[in-house]
Structures are given as C-alpha cells and as structure tokens.
N, C-alpha and C positions, 0 to 999 in steps of 0.2 A: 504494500500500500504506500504510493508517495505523499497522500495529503497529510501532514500533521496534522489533526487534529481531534482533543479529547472528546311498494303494493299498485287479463285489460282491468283497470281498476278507476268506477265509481262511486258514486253512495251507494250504498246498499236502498234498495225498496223496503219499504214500510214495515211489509211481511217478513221480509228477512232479519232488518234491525232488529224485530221485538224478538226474534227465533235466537238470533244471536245473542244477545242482551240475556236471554233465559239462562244460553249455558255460560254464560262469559263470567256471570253472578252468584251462580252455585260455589259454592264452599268462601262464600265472602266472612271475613271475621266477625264478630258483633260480640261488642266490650259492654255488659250493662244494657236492658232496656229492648225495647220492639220498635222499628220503625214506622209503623201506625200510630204510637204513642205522639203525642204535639207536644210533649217535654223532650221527646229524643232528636238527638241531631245525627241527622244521616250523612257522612263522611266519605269519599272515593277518594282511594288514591293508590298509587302501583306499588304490586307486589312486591317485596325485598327476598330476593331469593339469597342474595349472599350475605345478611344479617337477620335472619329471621325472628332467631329470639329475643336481639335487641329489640327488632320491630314492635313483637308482640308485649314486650315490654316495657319502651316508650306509648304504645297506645293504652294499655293500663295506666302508666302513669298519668297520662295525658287525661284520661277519662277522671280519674279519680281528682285530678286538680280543679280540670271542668265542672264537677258534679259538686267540690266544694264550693267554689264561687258563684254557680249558675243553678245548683240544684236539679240541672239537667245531666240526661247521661248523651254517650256515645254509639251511637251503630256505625264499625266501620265493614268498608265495602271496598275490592280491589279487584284491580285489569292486571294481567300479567302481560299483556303485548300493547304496541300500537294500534293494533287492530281492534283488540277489545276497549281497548282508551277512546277511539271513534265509534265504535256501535254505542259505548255507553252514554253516549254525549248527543248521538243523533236521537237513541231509544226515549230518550230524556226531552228531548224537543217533542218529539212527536206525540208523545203522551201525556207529556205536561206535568208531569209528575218525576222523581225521583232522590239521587242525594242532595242535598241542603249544598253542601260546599264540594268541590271537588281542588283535589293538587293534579293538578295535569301541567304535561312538558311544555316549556315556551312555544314549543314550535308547532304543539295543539292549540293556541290560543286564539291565533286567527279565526281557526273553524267555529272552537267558542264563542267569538265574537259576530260571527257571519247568521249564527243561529238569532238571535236576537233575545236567547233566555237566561242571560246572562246580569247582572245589575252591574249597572255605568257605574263608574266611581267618581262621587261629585263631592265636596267640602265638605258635606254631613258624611257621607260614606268614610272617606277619610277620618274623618275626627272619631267614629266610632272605632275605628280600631287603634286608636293613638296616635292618628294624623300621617300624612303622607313624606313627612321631611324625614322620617324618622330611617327611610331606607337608603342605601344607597343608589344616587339617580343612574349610574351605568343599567339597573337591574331592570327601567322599565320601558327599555330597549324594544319590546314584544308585548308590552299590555296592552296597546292597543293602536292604532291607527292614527292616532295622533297624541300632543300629553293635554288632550280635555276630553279625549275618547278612549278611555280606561276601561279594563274590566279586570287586570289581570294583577292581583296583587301580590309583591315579587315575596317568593319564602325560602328558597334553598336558592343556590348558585353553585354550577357545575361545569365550567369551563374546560374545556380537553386540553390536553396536553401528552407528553412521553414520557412514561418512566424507562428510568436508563438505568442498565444493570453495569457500573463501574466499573468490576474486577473485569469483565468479559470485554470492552473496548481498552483499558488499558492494555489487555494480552495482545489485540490487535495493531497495539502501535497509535488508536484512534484520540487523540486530546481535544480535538474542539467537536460540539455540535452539530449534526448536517441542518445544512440551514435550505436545502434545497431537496426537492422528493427523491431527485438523480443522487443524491450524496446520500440522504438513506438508505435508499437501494445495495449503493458500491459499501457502505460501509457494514449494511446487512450481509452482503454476499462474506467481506473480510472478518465474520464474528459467527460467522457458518460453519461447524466441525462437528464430525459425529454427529452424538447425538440433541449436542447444540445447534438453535436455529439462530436469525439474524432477529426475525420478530414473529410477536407472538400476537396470532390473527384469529379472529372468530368469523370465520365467513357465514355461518349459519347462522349468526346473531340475529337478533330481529329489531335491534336498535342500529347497529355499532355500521354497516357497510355504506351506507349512503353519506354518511358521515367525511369520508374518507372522498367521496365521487364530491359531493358536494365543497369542499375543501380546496380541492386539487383544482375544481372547474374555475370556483372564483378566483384562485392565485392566477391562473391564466385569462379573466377577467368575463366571466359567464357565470353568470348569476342564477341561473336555471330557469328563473321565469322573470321578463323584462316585461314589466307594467302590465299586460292582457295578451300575453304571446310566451308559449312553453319552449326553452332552449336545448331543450335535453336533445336531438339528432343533433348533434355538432364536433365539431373537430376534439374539442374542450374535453366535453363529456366521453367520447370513447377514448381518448388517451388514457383518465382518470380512471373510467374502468379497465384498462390493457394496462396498464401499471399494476392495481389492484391483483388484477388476475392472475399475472406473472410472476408478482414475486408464489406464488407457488409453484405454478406449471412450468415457466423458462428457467426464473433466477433461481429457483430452490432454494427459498432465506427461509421459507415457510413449512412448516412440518405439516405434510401431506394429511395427517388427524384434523387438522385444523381446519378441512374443508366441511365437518362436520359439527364443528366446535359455536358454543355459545360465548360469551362474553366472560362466562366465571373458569371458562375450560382455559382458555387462554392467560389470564390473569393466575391461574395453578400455574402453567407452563411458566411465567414469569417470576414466580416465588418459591421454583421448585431452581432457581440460577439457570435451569435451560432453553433462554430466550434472552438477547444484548438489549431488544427493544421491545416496548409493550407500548405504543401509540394509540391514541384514541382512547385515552381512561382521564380519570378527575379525582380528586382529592377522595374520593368514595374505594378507593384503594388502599388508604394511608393504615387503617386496621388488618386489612388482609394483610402488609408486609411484614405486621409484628411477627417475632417468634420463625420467622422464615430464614431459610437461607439466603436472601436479600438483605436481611434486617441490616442497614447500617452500611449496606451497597449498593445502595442504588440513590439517585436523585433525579429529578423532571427537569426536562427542558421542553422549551417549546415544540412544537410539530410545525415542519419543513413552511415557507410561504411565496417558497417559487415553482412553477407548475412542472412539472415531467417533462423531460426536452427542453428545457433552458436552465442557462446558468444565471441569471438575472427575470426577477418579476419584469413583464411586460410594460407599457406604459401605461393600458387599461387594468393593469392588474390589480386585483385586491389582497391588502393583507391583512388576507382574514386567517388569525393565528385559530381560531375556534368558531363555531358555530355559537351564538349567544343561548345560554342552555342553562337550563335548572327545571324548576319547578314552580310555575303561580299558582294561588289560591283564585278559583273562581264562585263567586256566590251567585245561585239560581236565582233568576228573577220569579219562575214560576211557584217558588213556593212559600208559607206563611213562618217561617222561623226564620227572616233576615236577621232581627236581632238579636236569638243566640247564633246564626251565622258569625256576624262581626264579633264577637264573645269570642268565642273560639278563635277566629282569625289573628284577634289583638292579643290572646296568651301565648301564643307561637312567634307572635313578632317579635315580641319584649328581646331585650340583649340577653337574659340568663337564657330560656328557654330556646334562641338561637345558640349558643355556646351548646347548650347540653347538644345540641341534634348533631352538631357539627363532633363533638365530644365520638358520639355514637355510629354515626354514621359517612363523615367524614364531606359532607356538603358546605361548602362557601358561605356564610350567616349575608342575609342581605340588610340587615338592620345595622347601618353606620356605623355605630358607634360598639357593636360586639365584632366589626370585620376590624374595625381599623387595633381593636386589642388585641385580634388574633394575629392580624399582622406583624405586630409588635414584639410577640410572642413568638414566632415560627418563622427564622427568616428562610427555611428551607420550603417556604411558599413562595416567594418573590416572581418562582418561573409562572405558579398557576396565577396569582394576580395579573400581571403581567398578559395572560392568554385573555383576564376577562377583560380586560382594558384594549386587547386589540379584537373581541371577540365583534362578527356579524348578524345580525340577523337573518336568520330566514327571510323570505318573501313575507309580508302582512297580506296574504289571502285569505278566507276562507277555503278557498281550494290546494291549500298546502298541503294537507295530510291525504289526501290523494294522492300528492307528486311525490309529497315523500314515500308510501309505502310502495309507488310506480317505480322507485330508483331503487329500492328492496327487491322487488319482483326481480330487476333484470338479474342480481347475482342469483337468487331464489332459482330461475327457469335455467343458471347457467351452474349449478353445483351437479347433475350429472356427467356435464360437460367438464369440469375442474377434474371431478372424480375419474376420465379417461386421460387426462393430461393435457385437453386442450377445449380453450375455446377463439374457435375460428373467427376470423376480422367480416364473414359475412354475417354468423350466428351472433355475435355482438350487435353487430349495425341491423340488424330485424329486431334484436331485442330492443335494440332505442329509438325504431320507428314505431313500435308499438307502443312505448312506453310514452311517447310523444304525442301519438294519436290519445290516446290517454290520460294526458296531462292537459292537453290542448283541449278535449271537450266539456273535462270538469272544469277550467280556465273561464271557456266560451259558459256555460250555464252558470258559474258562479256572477258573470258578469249581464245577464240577463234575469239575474232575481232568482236561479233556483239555489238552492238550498247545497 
C-alpha cells in the first residue's frame, strides 16, 4: 500500500393496510393498562432487537414515572421494519383511530406529515412540552416542510458514521482516514486476510443498504428526487449500487455471509476484530463494543464524501457526511389524549431522561443542553457530532418512504444474484428502471392530492 494513511412499490390499498396492520401488531408490548381505557396512552415505536431488555426496561420505567405524574398508564406498540412503520401510519389515517404518539425515523416524517393526522406544532404545542428552544435547532432539519410547519418533535439523534477497528489498519500500514469511497474500497481490499474482511456489511438489512446508495448518489450531486421528478435511472445511482455490490462479488472486502446478514450480524463481525470497517452504524453501537475484543480499539471516523470514480467531490457535489437520522415524536391529531400526549412527550425531552436513553441505548440527546454535556464529557464523539452537523436530509415528500423502500427493493431482487457472484450492469439498470417507474408514480400522485 503506498498511501500513508491511519421497497414495484406503492401505498398499499385500504384492504391491504388494515391486513397488514393486523399482523405487523400482534405480539406488541403493553406496560400497564388497555388501550380502550381514555387514561391509557397508546405509544409506537421500533422494535430494539439489539437491547431488548434494556428496552423492556426503560418502558417500565418510563410507564411507572408516567403513571406517577399523570396517573395514566402506558400501552406500548412496535414495527420491526420500514415497512410495518408505513402500514402502521397509513392503517392509522384511514381509520382514524390508533396510537396517541408514535417515535418514527426522520425520514418517515414527511409521509406523517403528507397524511394530514398528525398535530402542527404551534406556541401552545410547544410550550406544552417545555417549549421549542429547549432542542437543538440542527435536529428539526425533517419536522416539517418549513420551521412554522412542524409536526415532528426531535427525540433521539442518530447520525452515521465508521467505526474503525485500529489494531487491523495499523497492521496494514493505513494512518489516515479514507476520505473518498475509492480509498475505502483500496484500503478495505489492504485489511482483507483470511479470515479477516475489509468491512462488515448487512446486505439483507432492511434499514442499512439505501443508506449507502443514497450517500454515495449525493456526494456525486443526485439527490434522488429533485422537487417532482425521481432521479434514481442515472449514472449516480448505479455507480453507488456497482460499488455496493462489488465490494462483495469483485473486490472480496466482504465476507460472502454477509449477503445474508442483518445489521446486528455484521456489527458481531465487527466486535468479534474480524472486520477493519463497520460503516453505516451511530453511537447505538457504543454498548455493543463493551467487553468485546474491540473494546478500547476501535474509534469512528466519518464515512467517505467523495463519490466512486473521483478523487475530488464534484462541483455539484454534496457533502453529505450522513443522512439527517434519528427518531421524532409524532402526536395524532385524530385522537382525544393530546394532552397526556405532550405529558409524555415533555418527560422524554427533559436533559436527565435524555442522558438516561442515550446512557442505555446509545442515541445523540436532542435536548441542548444534555448534548452539549455529553459532548463535554466524550471527546471520543467529536467524529459523530461532526457527521450531525454535516448530516442531509432526505427529500420533505410525502412520497419518500416509497422511494426509500424502492432503493431497498433493488439490492432485495438483486441478493440471488450477489448469492451467484454477480450482478450484471443490464440486471442493475432494469432494476433502477423499475425502481424509477416506481418512484416516479408515487412522486406524480403525491403531487396530485393522493395520499
């Protein structure tokens, strides 16, 4: 080494949402109390598959603090996919009925917002949960469509970044950073032995791969969707996926399991020491590395902000170090417990009850004045602040969560193809005319009034 250095996809019909919705809702938690009761506050939010019992834990506590102060209890309810995050949100429009609050991802918010069941947040909305200054302003990047057309009030922050496994780029000779996708790649290839890989990828994930397309597209300055027109057929986007693809099938940085691998499978590969790079993760790692053979080798850098095929960001380029990511709180406008809504909303905001979550689960506190303590505290954060401060948004559509699980689909129809060793540059380019025609008609009917 010479470089020195260290989801065709629509809305679902009517009949389908409520079909879906049935099973997507089976085996939901419930902390205290019935959801029929008018003292219970019905709660969604996603599944914690890699802290479960902390989970199950913090919503105990969380209920039993609730119940002190409100004398109401908790029903909670959880999606374990994107996909059931969107039926649960559409099932909820259409019947006008369901959870009180939901935490959905920023990049759900738009479609929240598109639905129109959602409550605006105006001066009195604010002031009920302890007022709107209290957060920090980077976080309300994706509340809403403008800062007087709000619904999404900011609660976790999750900005992406790399964790860098140390000892295995020192062996390589590697001292600086890649700061380019081409330098991850070469430096992946140079950290590749045995049974060591360069990085450690979940292609089967059901969050984590669009991520990666999405990232790559805007460094080379494609945004996916420009105002009422889907960009996804373009030069941008299939590079982003043939990089993607490659480093398993050509480059081999990628351990062939991984074509099958979730988010948590790959995060073991990285704290078991055999993987140099684990990209695409957030401070929701920081527990998993305890007690591991990482512990105390590894640190985060940013993820790469010049696209595949250049050694320099473009002129139209964006650097976009992350996708703007976490978690808002959204309150139903359709139902009668707004204000144990903001109740619950305003005990989660508070600075201790952020520290605890971030404590637990390892999420960025959006409440000022517990981020800027933790920052004070952890200078071994620098890289992920640093990722929120250059983090992008999504597209503000309603028809984002379409495009996103549209840009999921294309690696989803292309893992038989990974799984023979190849996926060809014509079965690509069909998969992102599909995906386009796809993107392009829930675009065209979001802008015509439908749903």
């Amino acid at each position: 080494m010479n470089r020195t250095r260290l989801k065709p996809r629509t809305l679902v019909g009517a009949v389908a949402v409520i079909a879906l919705a049935a099973l997507s809702l089976q085996g939901c938690a419930v902390v205290n109390g019935s959801g029929d009761d008018p003292n219970t506050l019905r709660v969604m939010m996603g599944a914690d598959t890699t802290y479960p019992k902390e989970r199950k834990q913090w919503q105990q506590d969380t209920a039993a603090e609730f119940k002190r102060t409100t004398g109401a209890d908790i029903q909670w309810e959880t999606y374990s996919s994107a996909q059931e995050e969107l039926t649960a949100i559409q099932t909820s429009v259409i019947s006008g009925q369901g959870p009180d609050v939901y935490a959905i991802g920023t990049t759900f918010t738009p479609t929240a917002y598109a639905t129109g069941a959602f409550v605006e947040m105006g001066s009195k909305e604010w002031q009920a949960i302890g007022g709107k200054d209290q957060f920090d302003p980077a976080s309300f990047g994706i509340s809403g469509p403008s800062d007087s057309k709000q619904i999404g009030i900011p609660f976790a922050s999750r900005p992406f970044v790399m964790a860098v496994n140390k000892d295995l780029l020192a062996k390589a000779g590697i001292t600086d950073m890649p700061t380019t996708w081409d330098e991850l790649t070469e430096d992946a290839k140079a950290t590749t032995t045995g049974d060591r890989h360069g990085l450690a990828i979940a292609y089967a994930d059901g969050f984590d791969p669009w991520k990666f397309v999405w990232g790559m597209a805007q460094n080379a300055g494609n945004t996916i969707v420009d105002g009422t027109k889907a960009e996804i057929d373009s030069d941008a986007v299939e590079n982003a996926y043939r990089t993607y693809f490659d480093w398993v099938t050509k480059d081999g940085v990628v351990d062939k399991a991984a074509i099958g691998w979730n988010n948590a499978q790959a995060l073991a590969q990285f704290t078991e020491g055999k993987a140099a790079f684990f990209p695409m993760t957030t401070t929701t790692a920081i527990n998993s590395f305890k007690d591991t053979k990482v512990d105390g080798k590894y640190e985060f850098a940013l993820l790469p902000t010049v696209p595949p095929g250049a050694s320099e960001r473009p002129a139209d380029g964006i650097e976009a170090a992350s996708i703007l990511s976490g978690d808002n709180w959204v309150v139903a406008d359709y139902g009668t417990k707004q204000q144990l809504s903001f109740d619950f909303v305003k005990q989660l905001s508070a600075p201790k009850a952020q520290l605890e979550y971030y404590d637990l689960f390892g999420n960025l506190p959006t409440n000022a004045s517990a981020a800027a303590d933790l920052a004070a505290d952890n200078p071994q954060l620098k890289p992920i602040i640093d990722a929120g401060r250059l983090s992008k948004p999504t597209a503000f559509t309603g028809a984002w969560s379409d495009i996103q699980l549209a840009l999921v689909d294309v690696v989803v129809q292309s893992i038989p193809s990974l799984k023979s060793g190849e996926v060809t540059d014509d079965q690509l380019r069909k998969r992102l005319q599909d995906a386009q025609k796809d993107a392009q008609s829930t675009l065209d009917r979001q802008k015509n009034g439908g749903l």
